[in-house]
N, C-alpha and C positions, 0 to 999 in steps of 0.2 A: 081503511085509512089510518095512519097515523094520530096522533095527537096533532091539533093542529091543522089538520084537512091536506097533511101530506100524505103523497102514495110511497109506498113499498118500495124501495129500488132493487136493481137488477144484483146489485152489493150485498145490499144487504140479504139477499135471498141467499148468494153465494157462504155469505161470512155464516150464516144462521145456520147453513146446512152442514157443514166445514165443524160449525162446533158443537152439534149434537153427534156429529162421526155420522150421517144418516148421507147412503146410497141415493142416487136419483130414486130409486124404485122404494124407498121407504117414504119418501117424503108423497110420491105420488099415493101410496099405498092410504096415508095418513090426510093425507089432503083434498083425497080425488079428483087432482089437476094430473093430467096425461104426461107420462116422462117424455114424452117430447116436447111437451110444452113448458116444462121446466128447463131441459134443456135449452129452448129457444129462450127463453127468459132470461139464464144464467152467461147463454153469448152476448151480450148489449152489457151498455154504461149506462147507470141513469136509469130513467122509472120507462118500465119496457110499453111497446105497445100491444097491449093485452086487457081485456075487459077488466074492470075494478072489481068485481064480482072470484074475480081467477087470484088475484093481490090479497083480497081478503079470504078466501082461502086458504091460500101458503100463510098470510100471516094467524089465522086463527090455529092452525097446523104446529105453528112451531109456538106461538103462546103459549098452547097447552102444555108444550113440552117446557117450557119457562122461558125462554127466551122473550126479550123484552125489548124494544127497537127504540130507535135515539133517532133523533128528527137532525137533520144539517143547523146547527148552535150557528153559520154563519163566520165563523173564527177560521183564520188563513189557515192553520194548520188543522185543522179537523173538518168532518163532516157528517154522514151519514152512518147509523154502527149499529153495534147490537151489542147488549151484554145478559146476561142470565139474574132471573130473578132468584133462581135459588140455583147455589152450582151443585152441579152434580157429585164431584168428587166432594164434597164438603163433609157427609155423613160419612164414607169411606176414611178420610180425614182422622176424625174425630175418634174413631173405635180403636 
């Protein structure tokens, strides 16, 4: 769960995957959630229906990788997101 006692959305699974550049089969690989179940996750809007145990996985999955998730702030033009605790190109950056 989120901060908050919110779940995972089906979004933010998408956005998270999208910006570590990671295949269904890496995240499955890293997660041990079955690429069809990611799959089935990633087609829906909204926090999928899927055991909380399966949520906290993918999300402990891409933590580690830094990603960091943002609960819905409630505000018309935003909602649900994810941003990187430490970006990756940053060191790349820097040299």
């Amino acid at each position: 769960m989120l901060p908050g006692g919110l779940l995972l959305t089906a979004c933010q699974v998408r956005m998270a995957r999208a910006a570590l550049r990671w295949p269904v089969e890496e995240l499955a690989r890293r997660s041990g959630v079955s690429q069809a179940s990611i799959r089935r996750i990633e087609s829906v809007y909204g926090v999928p229906n899927v055991t909380v145990s399966i949520l906290d996985k993918l999300r402990s999955a891409f933590e580690e990788a830094g990603i960091v998730f943002l609960a819905d702030d409630g505000a018309q033009d935003g909602g649900p997101g994810i941003r990187f605790s430490r970006y990756p190109g940053r060191s790349a950056a820097a040299a």
